[in-house]
C-alpha positions in Angstrom: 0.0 0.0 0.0 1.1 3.3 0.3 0.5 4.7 3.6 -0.9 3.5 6.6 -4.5 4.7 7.6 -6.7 3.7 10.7 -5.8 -0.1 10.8 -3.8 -2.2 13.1 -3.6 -5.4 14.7 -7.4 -5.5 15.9 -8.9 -3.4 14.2 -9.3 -3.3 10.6 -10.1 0.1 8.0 -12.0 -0.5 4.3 -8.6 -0.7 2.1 -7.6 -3.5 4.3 -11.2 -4.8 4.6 -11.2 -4.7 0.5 -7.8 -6.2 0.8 -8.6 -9.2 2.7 -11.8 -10.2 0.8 -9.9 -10.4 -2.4 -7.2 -12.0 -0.7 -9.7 -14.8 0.5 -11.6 -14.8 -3.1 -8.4 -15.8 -5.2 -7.5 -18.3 -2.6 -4.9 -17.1 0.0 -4.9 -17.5 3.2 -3.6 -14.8 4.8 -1.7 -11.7 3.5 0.9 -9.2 5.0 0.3 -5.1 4.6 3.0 -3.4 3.7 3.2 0.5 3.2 5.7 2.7 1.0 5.8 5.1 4.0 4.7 3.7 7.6 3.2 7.1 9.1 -0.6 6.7 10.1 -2.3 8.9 8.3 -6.4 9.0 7.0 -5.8 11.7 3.8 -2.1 11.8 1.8 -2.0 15.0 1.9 -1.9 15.6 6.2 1.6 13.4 5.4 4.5 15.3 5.6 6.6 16.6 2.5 9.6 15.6 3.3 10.3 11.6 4.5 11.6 11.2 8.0 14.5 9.8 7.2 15.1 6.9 9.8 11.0 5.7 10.0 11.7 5.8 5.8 14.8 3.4 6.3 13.6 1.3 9.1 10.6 0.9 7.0 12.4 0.1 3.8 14.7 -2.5 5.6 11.3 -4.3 6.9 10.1 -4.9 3.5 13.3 -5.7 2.2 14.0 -8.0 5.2 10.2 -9.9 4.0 11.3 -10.0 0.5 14.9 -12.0 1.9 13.4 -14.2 3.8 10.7 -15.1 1.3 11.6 -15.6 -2.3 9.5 -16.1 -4.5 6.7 -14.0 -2.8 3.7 -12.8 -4.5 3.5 -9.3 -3.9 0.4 -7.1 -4.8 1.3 -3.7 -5.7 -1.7 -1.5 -4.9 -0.8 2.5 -4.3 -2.3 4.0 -7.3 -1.7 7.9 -8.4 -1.4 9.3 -4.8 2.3 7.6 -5.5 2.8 10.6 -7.3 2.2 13.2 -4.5 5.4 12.9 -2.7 8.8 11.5 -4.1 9.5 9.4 -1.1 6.6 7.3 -2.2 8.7 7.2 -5.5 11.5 6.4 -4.0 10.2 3.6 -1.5 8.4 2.1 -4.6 11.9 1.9 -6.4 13.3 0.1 -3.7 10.6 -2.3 -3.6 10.5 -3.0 -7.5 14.2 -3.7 -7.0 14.1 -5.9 -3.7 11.5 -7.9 -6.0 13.5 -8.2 -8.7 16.9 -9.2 -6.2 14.2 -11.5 -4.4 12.5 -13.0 -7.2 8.7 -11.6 -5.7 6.5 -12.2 -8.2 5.0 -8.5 -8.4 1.1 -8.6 -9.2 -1.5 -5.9 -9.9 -5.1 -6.5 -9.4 -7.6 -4.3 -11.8 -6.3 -2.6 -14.6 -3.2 0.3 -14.3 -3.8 3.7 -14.2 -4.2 5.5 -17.0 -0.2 7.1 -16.1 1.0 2.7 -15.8 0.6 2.6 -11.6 -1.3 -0.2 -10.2 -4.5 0.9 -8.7 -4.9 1.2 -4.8 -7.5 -1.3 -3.6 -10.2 1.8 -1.6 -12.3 1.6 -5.2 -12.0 -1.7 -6.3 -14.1 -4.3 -7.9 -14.6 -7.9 -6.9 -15.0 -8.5 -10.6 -11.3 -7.4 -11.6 -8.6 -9.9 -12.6 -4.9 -10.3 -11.3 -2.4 -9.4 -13.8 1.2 -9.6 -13.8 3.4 -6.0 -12.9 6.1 -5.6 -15.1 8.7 -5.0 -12.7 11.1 -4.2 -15.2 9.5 -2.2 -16.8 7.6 -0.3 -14.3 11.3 -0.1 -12.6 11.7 2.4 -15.9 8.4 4.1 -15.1 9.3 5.2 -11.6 12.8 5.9 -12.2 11.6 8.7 -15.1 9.6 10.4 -12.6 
């Protein structure tokens, strides 16, 4: 995802909610939510402009630290165009297309891209959508041109 919202270990918010049903629809058991940038926050734009840089890093070495000891994970992208209101989200999702790549996660979009190539964050989703393969090379390009 991109950013945390109102979730946490007991209590769950609607892209999480969303999350978990399409989870359980295509057969998983479980699943793992993991955020570009980890501060709580309802609205992208109450999140600060600038990254803080050690929550960033600590963040970034979780993922990455999932990614190591789990090769071959299937990994559903799902941030959508608010990636493109701050460049740590940019950044963070560069990271992660290149931990996937190093880790061989199997990157997966669910619903059709954006019109600007990001996979769609899951808050207006449709049960009726397909999983589709994320290009990591490719979208590696994407992000790196922004």
């Amino acid at each position: 995802g991109l950013n945390c919202s109102t979730a946490c270990r007991v209590k769950s918010d609607p892209t999480v909610h969303k999350s978990e049903e399409v989870c359980k629809r295509s057969g998983f058991h479980g699943f793992l939510m993991l955020n570009l940038y980890p501060f709580r926050c309802t609205q992208v734009a109450g999140l600060p402009k600038d990254a803080d840089p050690q929550a960033y890093r600590t963040n970034m070495d979780q993922i990455i630290k999932v990614f190591q000891e789990h090769p071959g994970l299937p990994v559903w992208c799902a941030w959508g165009a608010p990636i493109l209101t701050r460049r740590y989200f940019i950044d963070a999702a560069i990271e992660v297309v290149e931990a996937s790549i190093k880790y061989g996660a199997q990157l997966r979009h669910y619903g059709p891209l954006t019109a600007q190539g990001h996979p769609r964050h899951p808050s207006r989703l449709s049960y009726s959508w397909l999983w589709g393969d994320l290009d990591a090379e490719k979208y590696l390009r994407l992000l790196k041109s922004l």
